[in-house]
C-alpha positions in Angstrom: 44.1 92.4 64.9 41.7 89.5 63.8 38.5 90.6 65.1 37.7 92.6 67.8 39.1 91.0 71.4 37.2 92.1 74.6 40.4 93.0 77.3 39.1 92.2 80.9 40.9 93.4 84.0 40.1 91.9 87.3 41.7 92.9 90.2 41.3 91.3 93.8 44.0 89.7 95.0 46.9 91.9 96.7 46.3 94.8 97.3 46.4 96.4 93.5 47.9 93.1 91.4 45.3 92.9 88.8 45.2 90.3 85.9 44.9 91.4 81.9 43.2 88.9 79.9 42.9 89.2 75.7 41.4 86.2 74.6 43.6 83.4 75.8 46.4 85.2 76.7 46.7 87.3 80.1 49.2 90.0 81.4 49.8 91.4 85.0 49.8 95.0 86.3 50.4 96.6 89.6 50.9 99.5 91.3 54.2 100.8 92.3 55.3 100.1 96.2 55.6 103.8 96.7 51.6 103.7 96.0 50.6 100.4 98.5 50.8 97.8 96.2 53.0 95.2 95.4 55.1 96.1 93.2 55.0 92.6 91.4 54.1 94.1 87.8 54.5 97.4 85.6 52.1 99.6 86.3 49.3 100.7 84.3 50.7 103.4 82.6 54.2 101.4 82.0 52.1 98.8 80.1 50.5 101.8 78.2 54.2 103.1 77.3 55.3 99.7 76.8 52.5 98.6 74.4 53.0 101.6 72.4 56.9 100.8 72.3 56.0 97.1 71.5 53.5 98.4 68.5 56.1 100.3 67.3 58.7 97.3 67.0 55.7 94.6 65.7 54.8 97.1 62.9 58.6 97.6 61.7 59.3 93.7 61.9 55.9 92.7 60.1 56.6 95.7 57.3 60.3 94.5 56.8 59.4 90.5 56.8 56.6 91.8 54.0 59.7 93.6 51.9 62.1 91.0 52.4 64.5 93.9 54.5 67.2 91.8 56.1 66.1 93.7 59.9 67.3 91.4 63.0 65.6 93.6 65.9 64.2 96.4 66.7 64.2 98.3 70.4 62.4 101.0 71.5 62.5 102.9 74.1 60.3 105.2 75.8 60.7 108.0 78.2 57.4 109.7 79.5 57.0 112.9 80.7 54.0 113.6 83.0 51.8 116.0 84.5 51.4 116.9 88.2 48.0 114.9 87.9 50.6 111.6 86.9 48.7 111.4 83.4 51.3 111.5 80.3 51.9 114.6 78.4 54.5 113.3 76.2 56.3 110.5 75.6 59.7 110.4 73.8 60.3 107.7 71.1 63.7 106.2 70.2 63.9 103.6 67.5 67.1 101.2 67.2 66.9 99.4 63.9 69.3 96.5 63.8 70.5 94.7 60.4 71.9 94.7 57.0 69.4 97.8 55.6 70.3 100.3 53.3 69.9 103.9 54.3 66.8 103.8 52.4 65.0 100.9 53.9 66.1 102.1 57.4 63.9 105.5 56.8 61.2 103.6 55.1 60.6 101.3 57.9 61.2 103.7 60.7 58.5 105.7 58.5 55.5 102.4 58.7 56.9 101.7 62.4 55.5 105.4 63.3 52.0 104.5 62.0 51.9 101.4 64.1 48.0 101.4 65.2 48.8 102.9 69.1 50.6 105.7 67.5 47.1 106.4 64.8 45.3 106.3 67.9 47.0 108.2 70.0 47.1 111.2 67.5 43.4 110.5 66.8 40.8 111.2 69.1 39.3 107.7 70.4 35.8 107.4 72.1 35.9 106.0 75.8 32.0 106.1 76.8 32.5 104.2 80.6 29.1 102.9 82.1 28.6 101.4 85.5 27.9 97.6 85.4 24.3 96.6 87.0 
């Protein structure tokens, strides 16, 4: 990432819609129907899953375009498991890679796809000192 971006959430609106704004660009989130809201967007935790998936398939396309590995797509999917508290204890990974790659560039960019930055952080231990805003 070129800097450091402040992510803003605001939510108002229906019930639980809430906007995501990086910079100029903006995302939407809701809660699931089931929950009261409206059901318009994923929910928090499927944009958590989902940006991990999506870091997954940037980091194997930017890795491949840097080689010169003939790779036409990537997909990813995701399938959480969660507690009885609705936190995730484990999600489980499966990376499609699609293209002309030898059986040695498919490992090697599977490999960099795993140390995508979400993944670093999510084995690391990251910092989340919240504050109440005067």
């Amino acid at each position: 990432m070129a800097g450091n971006v402040t992510v803003t959430a605001t939510s108002g609106g229906a019930p639980f819609a809430t906007t995501i704004q990086a910079g100029a660009l903006s995302v939407q989130a809701d809660a699931h129907t089931e929950s009261g809201g409206g059901g318009t967007a994923p929910s928090p935790l499927e944009l958590f899953a989902g940006s991990l998936c999506a870091c997954i398939a940037v980091t194997a396309r930017i890795y491949a375009r840097r080689k010169g590995i003939a790779l036409e797509s990537v997909i990813v999917r995701g399938v959480p498991t969660r507690a009885a508290n609705g936190a995730f204890t484990k999600i489980e990974l499966e990376v499609e890679l699609a293209g002309s790659l030898s059986a040695e560039d498919r490992q090697r960019v599977f490999e960099i796809a795993k140390s995508c930055p979400i993944h670093r952080t999510l084995e690391g231990r990251v910092e989340m000192p919240m504050r109440l805003a005067p």
